[in-house]
Structure formats: C-alpha cells, structure tokens
C-alpha positions, 0 to 999 in steps of 0.5 A: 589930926596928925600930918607930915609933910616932906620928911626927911631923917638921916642916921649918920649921913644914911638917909632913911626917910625921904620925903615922907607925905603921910597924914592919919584923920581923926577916928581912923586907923590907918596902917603903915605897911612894907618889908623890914629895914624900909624905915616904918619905926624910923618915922614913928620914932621920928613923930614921937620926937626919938629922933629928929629930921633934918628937914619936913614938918610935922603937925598934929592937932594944928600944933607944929611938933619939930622942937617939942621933945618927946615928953611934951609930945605925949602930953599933946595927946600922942601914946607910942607902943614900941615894937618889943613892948619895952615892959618893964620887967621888974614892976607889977602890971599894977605898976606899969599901967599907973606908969602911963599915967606920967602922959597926961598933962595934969598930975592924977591924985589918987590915982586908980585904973580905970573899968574900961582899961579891963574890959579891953584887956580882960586878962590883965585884972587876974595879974596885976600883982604879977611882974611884967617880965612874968607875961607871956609875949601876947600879954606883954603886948596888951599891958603896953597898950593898955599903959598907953592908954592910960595917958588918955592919947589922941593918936596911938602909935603901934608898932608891929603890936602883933609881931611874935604872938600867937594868932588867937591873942592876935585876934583879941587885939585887933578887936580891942584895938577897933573897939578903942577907935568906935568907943574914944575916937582914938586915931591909930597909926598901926605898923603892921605885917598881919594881913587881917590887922592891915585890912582893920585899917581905914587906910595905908600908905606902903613904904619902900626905900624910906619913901611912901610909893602907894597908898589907899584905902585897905578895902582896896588893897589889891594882891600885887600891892599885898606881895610887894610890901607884905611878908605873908 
C-alpha cells in the first residue's frame, strides 16, 4: 500500500529524516512511535507531500507520489489528521465534514453524509449545526477523522489523534478507528504516544534522531522498547 524507502528531508540544512525505511500493508494499522522533536510529523507531512525530501521515494498503490502535490495525493486515496485537529472553527460540523468531500476524485452532487459517518462517531449527529470551534478537544478530534473519511482514503494518517483528550474519549476512538480498519480495509499509519492505542496497532516502527532503529510487531512490544520511545 504505502512504501518509503531511504527518506531523506531537511529544514534548512537541519537534517530531520534520515534514511527512512517504512512501509504500511494494506488493511493494517501500524503506529509510529518515539519521543517529541524525533520527526514523526515530519514524515507524515512529508507523505502527504507538506514537505518535500531531498532524497528517497515514496510509493503508494504502486504510484511513485515525489512530484504529485498534495491535493493529487489525497485524490490517490491518502486522508491526513493533523496533530492539533486544524477544525475549522467558523464552519458548522455539517460544513466541515461535506468540506472532506473535495478529496475525492469525482465532484459529489448533491452531496450528503453518509449513516456510517454516524454510527462511528455518534455525538457528531447531535451537532451538526454547531460551530466547530464550539467542540470540546475530544470532539474536534472525531470531526476531523470523520472529515477525512469523507474523502473515502485508502490510507489514514494520524497524528497524535489522542494527544489532550480525555481517557474515555480516547477509548471511543480507538474503537472506531479498529472498526473503520475491520469494516473498509482502511490502512492506518497512527503517531501515537497512548500505550493501549500503540498495541491496537498491527505493527511500529520506533524513531530516534529522524531514523527508524526498531520496529515489530505490537504484540511483541518489549518494556525496554516502550521506555525508550514512549512518554508514559
């Protein structure tokens, strides 16, 4: 589904990601783990064509992405949650999720939300004439995946979805987040620090100094790797 292979991105002359191996079969969720400032968001930003390497590929469905920008990439199937949500706040919930409608490939007439939106995210049917600025965090972070599910992504990026929310909220998100994987076969590359989100993952890779030095699979996750990368 998504493969990058000897990323190298840079800000400036910093250099950020070096040689970056990583790959997220289709159907999975693998998680991407490691302390703050190690360059999770960079590489997120990076495959969703933010920003842009100076060297390495990245394929996904079989498609080299390097010179598409980043509207053609999220018509090819890739949805991005950035970390802070980046609702808008002046527009409804109504008007936010029909907003992740410009994702898809084909213009949508008469366009309307679909019952499946809803029954992941219940409390987002109770609001939608509310403004988005109006939601509590928790509820901001499930209008955002919702909206980017409404540009029907193969591949969801997430990062840090669980990152100031409160742990019952959390848990809701987790579940929907498995259920969208069992239900669509939606791959999910997650940046996460929430131990119990990190082992709903099929896979990580843990990051250090903008490289990839472990990775496995979760049910695996030893307790020296979860003190190395992750702030619990």
């Amino acid at each position: 589904m998504l493969k990058v292979s000897g990323l190298n991105v840079y800000y400036g002359e910093s250099h950020i990601l070096r040689d970056v191996d990583l790959s997220v079969p289709r159907g999975k969720m693998v998680c991407l783990i490691g302390r703050n400032g190690v360059g999770k968001t960079t590489l997120l930003k990076t495959i969703m064509g933010l920003l842009k390497p100076r060297s390495g590929t990245l394929t996904f469905a079989d498609q080299n992405l390097n010179t598409l920008p980043t509207d053609k990439r999220a018509r090819l199937g890739l949805g991005y949650v950035p970390q802070g949500r980046e609702v808008i706040p002046r527009l409804t919930v109504k008007e936010n999720l029909l907003l992740g409608l410009e994702a898809r490939p084909q213009t949508v007439k008469n366009p309307t939300i679909p019952d499946e939106i809803f029954e992941l995210f219940p409390v987002l049917k109770t609001m939608l004439s509310r403004m988005g600025g109006d939601l509590s965090g928790g509820q901001q972070q499930q209008l955002a995946i919702a909206r980017a599910l409404m540009g029907k992504p193969q591949l969801l990026l997430l990062d840090e979805p669980t990152e100031g929310i409160q742990p019952s909220i959390i848990l809701e998100i987790e579940n929907a987040v498995r259920r969208i994987i069992e239900t669509t076969g939606i791959s999910v590359l997650l940046v996460e620090q929430h131990l119990h989100f990190v082992r709903q993952a099929d896979w990580y890779y843990a990051m250090q100094k903008g490289g990839i030095v472990a990775s496995g699979n979760t049910s695996e996750l030893s307790q020296e790797v979860i003190q190395r990368f992750l702030a619990v």
